[in-house]
KEMI-673299 format. One line per field, with one value per residue (C-alpha): x, y, z; residue number from 0; residue in three letters. Coordinates in steps of 0.001 Angstrom, whole numbers. Each point is the difference from the previous one (the first is absolute). Layout:
BEGIN
u = [X  ...] .
v = [Y  ...] .
w = [Z  ...] .
seq = [NUM  ...] .
type = [Ala  ...] .
This chain:
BEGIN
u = [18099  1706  1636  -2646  227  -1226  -1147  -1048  -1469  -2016  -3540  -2149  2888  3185  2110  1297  -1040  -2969  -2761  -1402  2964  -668  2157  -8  1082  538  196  -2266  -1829  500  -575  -2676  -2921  1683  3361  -1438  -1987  2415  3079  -2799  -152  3482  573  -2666  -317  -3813  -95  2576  -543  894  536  -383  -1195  -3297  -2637  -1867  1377  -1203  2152  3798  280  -2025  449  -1484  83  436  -268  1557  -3341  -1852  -514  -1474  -1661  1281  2283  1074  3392  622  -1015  2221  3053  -249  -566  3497  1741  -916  1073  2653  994  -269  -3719  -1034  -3866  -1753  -1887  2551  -767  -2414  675  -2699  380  -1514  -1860  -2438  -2632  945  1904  1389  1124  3031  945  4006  1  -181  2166  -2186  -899  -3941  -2266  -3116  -2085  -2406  -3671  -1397  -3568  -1222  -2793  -724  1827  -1939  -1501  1514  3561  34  -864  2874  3080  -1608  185  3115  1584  -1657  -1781  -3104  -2971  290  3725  -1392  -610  -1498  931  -44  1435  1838  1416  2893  1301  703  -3327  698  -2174  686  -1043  229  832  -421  3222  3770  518  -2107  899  3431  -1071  -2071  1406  674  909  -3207  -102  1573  -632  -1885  -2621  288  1336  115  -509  708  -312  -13  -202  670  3315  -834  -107  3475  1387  2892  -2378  -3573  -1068  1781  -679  256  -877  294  -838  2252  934  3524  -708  1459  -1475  -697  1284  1767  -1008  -2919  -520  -3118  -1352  658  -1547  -3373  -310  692  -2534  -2526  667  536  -3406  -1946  1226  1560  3336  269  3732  3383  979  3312  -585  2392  89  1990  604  -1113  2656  3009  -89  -157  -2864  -1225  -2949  -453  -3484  -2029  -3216  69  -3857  583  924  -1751  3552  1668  3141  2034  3786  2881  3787  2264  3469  2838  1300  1781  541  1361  -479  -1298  -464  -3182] .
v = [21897  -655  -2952  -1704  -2722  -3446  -3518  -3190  -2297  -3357  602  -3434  -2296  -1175  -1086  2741  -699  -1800  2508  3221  2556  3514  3099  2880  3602  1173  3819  239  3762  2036  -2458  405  -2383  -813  -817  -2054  -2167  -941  -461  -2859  -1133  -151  -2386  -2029  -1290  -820  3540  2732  2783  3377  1368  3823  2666  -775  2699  -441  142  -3687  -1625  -686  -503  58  -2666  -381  -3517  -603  -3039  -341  1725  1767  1756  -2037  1548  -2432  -3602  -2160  -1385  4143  813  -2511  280  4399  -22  -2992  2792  3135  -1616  -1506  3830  1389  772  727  -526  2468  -2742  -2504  -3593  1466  1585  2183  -207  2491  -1470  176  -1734  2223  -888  -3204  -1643  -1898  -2115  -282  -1472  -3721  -2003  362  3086  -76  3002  1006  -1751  3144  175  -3079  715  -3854  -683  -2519  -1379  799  -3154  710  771  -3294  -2041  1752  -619  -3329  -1278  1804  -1764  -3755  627  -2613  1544  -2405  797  3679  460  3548  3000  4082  2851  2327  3633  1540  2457  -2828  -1752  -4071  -2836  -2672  -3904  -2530  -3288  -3263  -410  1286  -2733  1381  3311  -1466  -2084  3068  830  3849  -62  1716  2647  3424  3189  2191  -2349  -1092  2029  -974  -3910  -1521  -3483  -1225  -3645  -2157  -1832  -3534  557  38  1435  2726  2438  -309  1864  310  3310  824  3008  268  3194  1984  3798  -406  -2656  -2915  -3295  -262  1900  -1483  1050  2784  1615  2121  -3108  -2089  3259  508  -4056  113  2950  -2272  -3334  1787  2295  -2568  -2741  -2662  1104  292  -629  1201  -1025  -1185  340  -1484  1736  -200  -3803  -646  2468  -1202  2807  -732  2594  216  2419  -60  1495  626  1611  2690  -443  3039  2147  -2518  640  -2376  -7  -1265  -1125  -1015  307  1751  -658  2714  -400  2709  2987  3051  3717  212  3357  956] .
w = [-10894  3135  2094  2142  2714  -1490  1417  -1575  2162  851  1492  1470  27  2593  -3254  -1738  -3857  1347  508  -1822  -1214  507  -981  2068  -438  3456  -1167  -1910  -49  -2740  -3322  -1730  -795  -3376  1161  2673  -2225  -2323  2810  1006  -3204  -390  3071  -1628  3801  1369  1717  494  2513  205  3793  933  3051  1085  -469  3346  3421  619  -1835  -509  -3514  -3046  -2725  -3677  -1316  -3752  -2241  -3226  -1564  2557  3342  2782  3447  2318  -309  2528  -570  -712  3394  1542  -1794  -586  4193  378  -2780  2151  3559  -1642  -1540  3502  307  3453  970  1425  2122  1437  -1309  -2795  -3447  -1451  -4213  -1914  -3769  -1798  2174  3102  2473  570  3563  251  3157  460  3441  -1070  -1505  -3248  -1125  -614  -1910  1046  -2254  -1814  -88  -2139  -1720  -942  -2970  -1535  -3206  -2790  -1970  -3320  1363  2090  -2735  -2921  3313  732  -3591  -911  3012  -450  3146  413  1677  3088  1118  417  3501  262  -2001  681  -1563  2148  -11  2209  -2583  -2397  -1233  468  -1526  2356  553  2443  -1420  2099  197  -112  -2803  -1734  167  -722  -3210  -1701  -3455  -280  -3883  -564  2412  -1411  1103  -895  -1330  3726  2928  3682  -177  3354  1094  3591  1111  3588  578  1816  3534  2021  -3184  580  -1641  325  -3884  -3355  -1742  -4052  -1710  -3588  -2212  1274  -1933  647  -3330  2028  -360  3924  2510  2282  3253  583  3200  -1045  -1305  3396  1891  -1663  -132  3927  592  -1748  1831  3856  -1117  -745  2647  -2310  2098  3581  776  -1496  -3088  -2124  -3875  -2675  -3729  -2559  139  -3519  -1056  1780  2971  3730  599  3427  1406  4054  681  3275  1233  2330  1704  2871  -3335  -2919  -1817  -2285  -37  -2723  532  -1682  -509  -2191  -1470  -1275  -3367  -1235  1305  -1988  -1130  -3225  -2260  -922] .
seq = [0  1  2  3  4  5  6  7  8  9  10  11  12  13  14  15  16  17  18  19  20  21  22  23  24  25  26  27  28  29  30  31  32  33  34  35  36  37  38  39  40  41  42  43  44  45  46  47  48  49  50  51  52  53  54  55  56  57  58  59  60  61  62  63  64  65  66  67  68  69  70  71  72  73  74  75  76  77  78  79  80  81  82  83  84  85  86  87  88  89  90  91  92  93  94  95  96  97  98  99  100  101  102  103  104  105  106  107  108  109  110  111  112  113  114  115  116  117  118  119  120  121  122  123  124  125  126  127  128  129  130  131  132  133  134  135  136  137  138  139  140  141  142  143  144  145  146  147  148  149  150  151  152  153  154  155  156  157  158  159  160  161  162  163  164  165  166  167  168  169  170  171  172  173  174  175  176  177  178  179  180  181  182  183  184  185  186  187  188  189  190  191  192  193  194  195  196  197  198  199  200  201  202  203  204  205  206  207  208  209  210  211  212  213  214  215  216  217  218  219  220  221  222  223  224  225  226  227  228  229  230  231  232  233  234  235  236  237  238  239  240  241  242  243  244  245  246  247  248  249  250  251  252  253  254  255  256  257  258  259  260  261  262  263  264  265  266  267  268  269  270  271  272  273  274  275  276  277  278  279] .
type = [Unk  Unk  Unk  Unk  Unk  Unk  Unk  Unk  Unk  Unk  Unk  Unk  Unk  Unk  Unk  Unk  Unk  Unk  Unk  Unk  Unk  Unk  Unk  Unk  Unk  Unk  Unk  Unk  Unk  Unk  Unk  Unk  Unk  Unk  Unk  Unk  Unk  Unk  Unk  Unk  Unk  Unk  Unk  Unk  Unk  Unk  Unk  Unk  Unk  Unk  Unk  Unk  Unk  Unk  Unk  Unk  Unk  Unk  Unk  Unk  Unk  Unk  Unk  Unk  Unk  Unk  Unk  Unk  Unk  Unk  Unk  Unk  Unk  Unk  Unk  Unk  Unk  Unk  Unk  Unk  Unk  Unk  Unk  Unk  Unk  Unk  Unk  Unk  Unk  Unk  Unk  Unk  Unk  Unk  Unk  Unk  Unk  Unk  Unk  Unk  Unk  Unk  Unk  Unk  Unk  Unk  Unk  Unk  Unk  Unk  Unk  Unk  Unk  Unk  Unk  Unk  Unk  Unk  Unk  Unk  Unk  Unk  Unk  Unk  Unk  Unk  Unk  Unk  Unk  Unk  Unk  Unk  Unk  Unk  Unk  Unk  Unk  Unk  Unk  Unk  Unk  Unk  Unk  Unk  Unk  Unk  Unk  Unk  Unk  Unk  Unk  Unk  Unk  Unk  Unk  Unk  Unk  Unk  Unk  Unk  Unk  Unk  Unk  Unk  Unk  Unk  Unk  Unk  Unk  Unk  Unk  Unk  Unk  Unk  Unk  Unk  Unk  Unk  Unk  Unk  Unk  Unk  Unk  Unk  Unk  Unk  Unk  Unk  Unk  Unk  Unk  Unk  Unk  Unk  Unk  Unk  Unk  Unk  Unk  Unk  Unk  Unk  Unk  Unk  Unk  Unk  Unk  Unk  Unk  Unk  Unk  Unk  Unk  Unk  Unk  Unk  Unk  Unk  Unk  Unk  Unk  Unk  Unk  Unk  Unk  Unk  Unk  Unk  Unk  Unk  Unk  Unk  Unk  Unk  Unk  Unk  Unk  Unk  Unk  Unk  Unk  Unk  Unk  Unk  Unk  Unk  Unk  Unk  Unk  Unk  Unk  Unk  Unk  Unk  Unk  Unk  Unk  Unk  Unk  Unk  Unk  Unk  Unk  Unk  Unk  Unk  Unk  Unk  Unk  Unk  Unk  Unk  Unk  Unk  Unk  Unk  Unk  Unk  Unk  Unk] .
């Protein structure tokens, strides 16, 4: 065991206490698999991450993401808040403006020259939802058959069951009390705000690993759900996203479409906690 730099912080939100905590171990080579697991478990927060030397000369960093229970490839509010953490611990890009992170679905782009920090959304694979899976979320949520808009299931390192509901209201006024993981995992609903709205969707995932209820603000969600809309035209222009509002967080997602580069690129902000050494 030995003393190791530590941050807490606030991923998706410009209210500290408002958006998705994440724990992260800025020194974090040398523990093993076992000691990583149940330091996240310990935190009991959404996702901790563990930051180390990267193993290829692309990147800066390497992070591995854990939830309370498991190992995950790739997470969003991780990728945000483990890049604000390594800046903030006196990481130096080896491309000014862009930070390469190192996980489990390759490499992973982060743009540092805006005012919000926005990840390279990663490759999306969209299929359809199958029958028998939209019809358990849509009666375990109260769902009627025309409030679903259109459905897919889609797969960027996480797998994600996702529908569009006619509305945010009624993405709002869906009742989660029956949606536990693991009988489900990867729910996510997406409806429109009215237009002239300050954010134009309101997100909710529920079955989330980390055991919560729903998580309160999910960047890999928001990603493969923007892949999806920009891929198959639904979206054309840049984006605001609100999650979290059910839950009493002040969640926001900015996303855009790169055409030249047909990127999406995922944004948001991140708030300091704590900040600490901690031995482990």
């Amino acid at each position: 065991m030995r003393k190791r730099r530590f941050m807490q912080c606030d991923v998706f939100t410009s209210v500290p206490t408002k958006g998705n905590g994440l724990a992260v171990v800025v020194d974090g080579d040398g523990l093993s698999d076992a000691r990583m697991q149940a330091f996240a478990a310990w935190t009991n927060l959404a996702e901790t991450t563990f930051l180390m030397p990267a193993t290829t000369g692309e990147a800066d960093y390497k992070v591995r993401i854990f939830t309370p229970a498991r190992e995950m490839l790739f997470a969003g509010h991780p990728t945000l808040g483990s890049c604000a953490s390594w800046v903030r611990a006196g990481g130096k890009p080896k491309t000014a403006g862009v930070v390469k992170q190192e996980c489990g679905v390759g490499i992973v782009s982060i743009d540092v020259t805006g005012a919000v920090p926005a990840f390279a959304a990663p490759k999306t694979t969209v299929a359809p939802l199958p029958a028998e899976k939209l019809h358990a979320i849509a009666n375990a949520l109260g769902l009627k058959p025309d409030r679903i808009v259109r459905t897919a299931q889609l797969a960027n390192g996480p797998v994600w069951q996702v529908l569009e509901l006619a509305s945010a209201e009624d993405v709002l006024a869906a009742d989660s009390t029956k949606i536990r993981y693991p009988q489900f995992l990867g729910v996510g609903l997406i409806g429109a705000h009215a237009e002239g709205s300050e954010c134009a969707f309101e997100v909710r995932m529920f079955g989330a690993s980390s055991g919560m209820s729903e998580d309160p603000i999910t960047g890999s969600l928001n990603a493969a759900i923007a892949c999806w809309m920009y891929g198959s035209g639904y979206w054309h222009e840049p984006v605001t996203v609100a999650q979290g509002t059910r839950i009493n967080r002040v969640g926001r997602l900015f996303i855009r479409h790169d055409g030249a580069s047909n990127t999406v690129w995922v944004g948001g902000q991140t708030c300091f906690l704590i900040e600490g050494v901690l031995t482990l």
